[in-house]
C-alpha positions, 0 to 999 in steps of 0.5 A: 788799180789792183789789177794793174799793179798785177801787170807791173809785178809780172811784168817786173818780175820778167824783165828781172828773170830775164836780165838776170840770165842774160847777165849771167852770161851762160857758156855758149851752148851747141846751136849757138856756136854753129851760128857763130863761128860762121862770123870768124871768116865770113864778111857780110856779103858772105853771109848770103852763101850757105852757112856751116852746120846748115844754119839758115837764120834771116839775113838783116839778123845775120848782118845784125849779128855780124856786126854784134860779134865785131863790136864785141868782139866774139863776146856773147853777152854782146851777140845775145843782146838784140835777143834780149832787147826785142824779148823785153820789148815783146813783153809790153807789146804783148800786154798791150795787144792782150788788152785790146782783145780781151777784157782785163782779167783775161788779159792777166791771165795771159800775161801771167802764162806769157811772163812765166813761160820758159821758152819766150825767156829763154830765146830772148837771151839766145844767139838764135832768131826766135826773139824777132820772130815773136816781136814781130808778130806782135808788131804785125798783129798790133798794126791789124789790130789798129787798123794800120795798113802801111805801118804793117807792110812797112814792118813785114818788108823789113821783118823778112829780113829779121823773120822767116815766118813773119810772111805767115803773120804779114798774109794772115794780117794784110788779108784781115785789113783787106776785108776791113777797110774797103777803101784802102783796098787798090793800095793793099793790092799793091803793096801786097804785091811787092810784099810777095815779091820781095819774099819770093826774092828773098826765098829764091835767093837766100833761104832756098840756097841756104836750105839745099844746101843742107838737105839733111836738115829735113832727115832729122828726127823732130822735123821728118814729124813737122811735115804733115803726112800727106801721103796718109791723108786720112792721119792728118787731123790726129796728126795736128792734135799732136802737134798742137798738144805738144812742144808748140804749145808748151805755154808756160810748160808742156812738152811733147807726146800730149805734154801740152794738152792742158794748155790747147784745151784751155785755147780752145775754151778761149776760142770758143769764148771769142767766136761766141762773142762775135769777136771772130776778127780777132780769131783770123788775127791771131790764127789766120797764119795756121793755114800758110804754115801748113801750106808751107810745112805741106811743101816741107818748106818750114816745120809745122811745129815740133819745138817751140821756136819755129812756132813762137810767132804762135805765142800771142794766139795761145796765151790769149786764148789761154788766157781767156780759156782760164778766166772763164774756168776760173771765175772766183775773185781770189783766181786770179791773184792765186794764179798769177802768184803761182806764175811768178813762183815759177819766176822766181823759180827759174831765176834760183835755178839760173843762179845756181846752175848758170850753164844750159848743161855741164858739158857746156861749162866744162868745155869752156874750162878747157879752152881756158887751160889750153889758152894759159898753156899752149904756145902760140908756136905749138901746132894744135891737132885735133882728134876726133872719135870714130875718124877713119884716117885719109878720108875727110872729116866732115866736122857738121856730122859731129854736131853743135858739141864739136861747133862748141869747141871750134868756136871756143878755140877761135875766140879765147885760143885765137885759131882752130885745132886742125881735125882734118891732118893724117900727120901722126904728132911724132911726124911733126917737125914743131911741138905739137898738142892734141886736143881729143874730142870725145862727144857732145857731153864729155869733156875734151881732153888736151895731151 
């Protein structure tokens, strides 16, 4: 009874950091407003071609989104709703499945590290995708663990659409049943294969298209390091160490450059703990979808860590192991109620900080004071030019070069201003016959100024 109430207060205290911050309705931040000003034009058939800013995000949660910012008409509190309600449920989900693999008190531990990590937290109240990729993972490892064989392939052919790497999980998963359950093997075989099919149209169709047509996205600094160094063969053991002790495994803190060691040494302890125990179905369950990421990183088809939100399907396997990683360290009776107090100390933590600092960064905030006044202030009859740093006059501007700090401002002026400042005129203001006002971007973070 103790240690359930344990699960209820960790549990309780989640969900209130988490409605907490969703309520608190942060301005929008870069990477959103790069997801979102494409809903401005774009009808849902569109939403197949390739997307501004070279956003690539599922296309049944682009849809869902769509349909979000109709609804609310451009309201984010409203678009980040499904992100919120599949991070709540992720959290019973996850204690549920934590339950079945390990004994209680291991499994407390890793609810303490899952409830009180930031990252799951904050991509639950996000316009981003990463809330599904870890609900269905969870879902897929449920079905594994319960040995539902159509229930999984139901969820994987519908999760595609809601998560890209869910066909990690889904392969891990559908080839643990396919050595579990003999009799249901013909059937698996089947299924299997309209899985792979409708993830190959999927790939040729949508994602593909959208990845080629933005070929810079895999220039970017913490994606060149996501790809393993193949043409170093030799490197790639280290190469993994570091990727494993960095931000994929910042559960419930971490960071790069071996931020995260403590944390991997942890499951490694656990790991150990399941393989000694003969528990080792559990270990393909939980990282049998590591040698498919690293297939697919291989052929730089998706990154093989770098953050923690291409690798949040990862979640469960490292706060169960963790957990039980601590549990075995930490064996006096009073361990526990001091750990998991320390973790809701870190709740409650980020709950003052998101009060009284409601915005991811300054410049978030005061870019949305600025809309405002340019909202109260310019007439709908007033020509809006947009100045931008660096712009060499007569040739194109290309507006993704400027980032998600400029997508910030776009997608502000569309939703309280009702239109875009145009950045592309050559026309001097004095050339224009109408009134005229100049918008001036000045960075990511500075404050745009309105002249």
């Amino acid at each position: 009874m103790v240690k359930n109430r344990w699960a209820f207060s960790l549990i309780g205290l989640c969900l209130v950091w988490r409605l907490t911050r969703l309520l608190l309705d942060f301005p929008v931040w870069g990477d959103e407003a790069m997801v979102a000003i494409n809903f401005f034009d774009s009808g849902y058939g569109d939403l197949f071609s390739p997307l501004e800013y070279g956003q690539i995000g599922p296309l049944g949660w682009l849809w869902l989104e769509k349909l979000m910012f109709d609804i609310g008409d451009g309201s984010l509190l409203v678009m980040r709703a499904p992100s919120f309600l599949a991070g709540a449920a992720s959290v019973f989900l996850f204690w549920s499945i934590a339950k079945r693999i390990v004994e209680q008190r291991a499994a407390l531990f890793a609810l303490a590290i899952f409830c009180a990590s930031y990252y799951p937290m904050r991509y639950s109240i996000e316009l981003k995708p990463y809330a599904f990729d870890l609900l269905i993972a969870l879902l897929i490892i449920e079905c594994a663990l319960t040995k539902s064989p159509r229930r999984l392939f139901l969820i994987a052919g519908i999760g595609v659409f809601f998560s890209l790497p869910s066909m990690f999980m889904a392969a891990a998963c559908g080839l643990y049943l396919f050595q579990q359950l003999a009799s249901e093997r013909k059937w698996l075989l089947v299924a299997g294969a309209l899985l792979i099919a409708e993830y190959a149209w999927m790939t040729h169709s949508f994602t593909s298209v959208h990845a080629n047509a933005a070929p810079w996205l895999r220039e970017i600094d913490m994606w060149v390091t996501a790809f393993p160094p193949l043409s170093e063969w030799w490197t790639i053991p280290l190469w993994l160490i570091d990727r494993h002790a960095g931000y994929m495994s910042a559960y419930p803190t971490g960071g790069s450059d071996y931020g995260s060691t403590a944390t991997l040494l942890l499951q490694i302890i656990g790991t150990v703990v399941l393989w000694r125990k003969s528990q080792k179905q559990y270990l393909w369950i939980l990282w049998g979808s590591l040698p498919f990421l690293f297939i697919a990183s291989s052929l730089q088809a998706y990154p093989y860590g770098g953050s923690v939100r291409v690798a949040i399907f990862l979640a469960p396997a490292i706060c169960i192991c963790s957990g039980l990683g601590l549990s075995q360290l930490m064996r006096h009776k009073k361990s526990l109620p001091i750990f998991a107090s320390l973790m809701m100390l870190m709740m409650v933590g980020g709950i003052y900080k998101d009060v009284t600092k409601p915005y991811k960064s300054e410049s978030d905030l005061l870019v949305e004071q600025v809309v405002s006044h340019v909202a109260s202030t310019v007439g709908n009859d007033v020509v809006l030019l947009g100045h931008l740093p660096d712009r060499v006059p007569g040739e194109s501007a290309e507006l993704r070069t400027y980032g998600g700090g400029l997508a910030r401002l776009r997608y502000l002026l569309r939703r309280d201003f009702g239109r875009d400042a145009d950045w592309t005129s050559d026309s001097s203001p004095e050339a224009l016959s109408a009134e005229f006002a100049v918008i001036h971007y000045h960075g990511h973070d500075e404050e745009p100024t309105l002249r």
